[in-house]
C-alpha positions, 0 to 999 in steps of 0.5 A, a space after each residue: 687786484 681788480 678788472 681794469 682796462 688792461 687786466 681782467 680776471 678769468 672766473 673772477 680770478 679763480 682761473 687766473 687773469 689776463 694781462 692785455 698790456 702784454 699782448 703781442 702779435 702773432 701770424 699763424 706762422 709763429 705758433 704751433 697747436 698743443 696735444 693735449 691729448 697725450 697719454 703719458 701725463 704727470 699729476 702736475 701735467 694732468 692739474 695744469 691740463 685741466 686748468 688751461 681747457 677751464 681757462 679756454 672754455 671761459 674765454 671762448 664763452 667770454 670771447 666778445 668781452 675779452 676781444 672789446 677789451 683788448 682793442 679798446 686798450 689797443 686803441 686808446 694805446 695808439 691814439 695817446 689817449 691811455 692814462 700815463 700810469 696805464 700807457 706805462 705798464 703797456 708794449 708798444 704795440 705798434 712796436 711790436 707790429 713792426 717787428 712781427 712783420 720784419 721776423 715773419 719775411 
């Protein structure tokens, strides 16, 4: 699959991609830091690891291009102006808004 404005490679694909139709809000109640410093990691748990601090350090480094890219979508979303086949595949993010403040009283 391609970049497109709403799905963007991490490393070309080589880390994974982002899909920004799925975003959703989030208040800084609603989420909780990871240690990814335990001691006692699988194999599988160790590969997954690494994989998620190479995906962080790309979009850190990436984080203009990755936050432009999302607003714009989010933008085009809420003024109509997305492309149906687009506007399709998206949440409604305004929706979604509502939503995250009603949980989060």
């Amino acid at each position: 699959m391609r970049n497109t404005l709403d799905f963007f490679k991490i490393k070309g694909g080589e880390l994974g991609a982002v899909n920004f139709n799925n975003m959703i809000p989030v208040n800084t109640n609603n989420y909780s830091l990871v240690d990814l410093n335990k001691e006692t990691l699988t194999i599988a748990e160790l590969k997954y690891q690494k994989l998620l601090k190479e995906q962080l350090s790309w979009l850190n480094a990436n984080y203009y291009q990755v936050k432009n890219k999302s607003f714009k979508l989010y933008k085009l979303y809420n003024n109509g102006k997305l492309p149906k086949n687009i506007k399709s595949r998206c949440c409604n993010f305004k929706l979604l808004e509502e939503k995250c403040v009603e949980y989060n009283k």
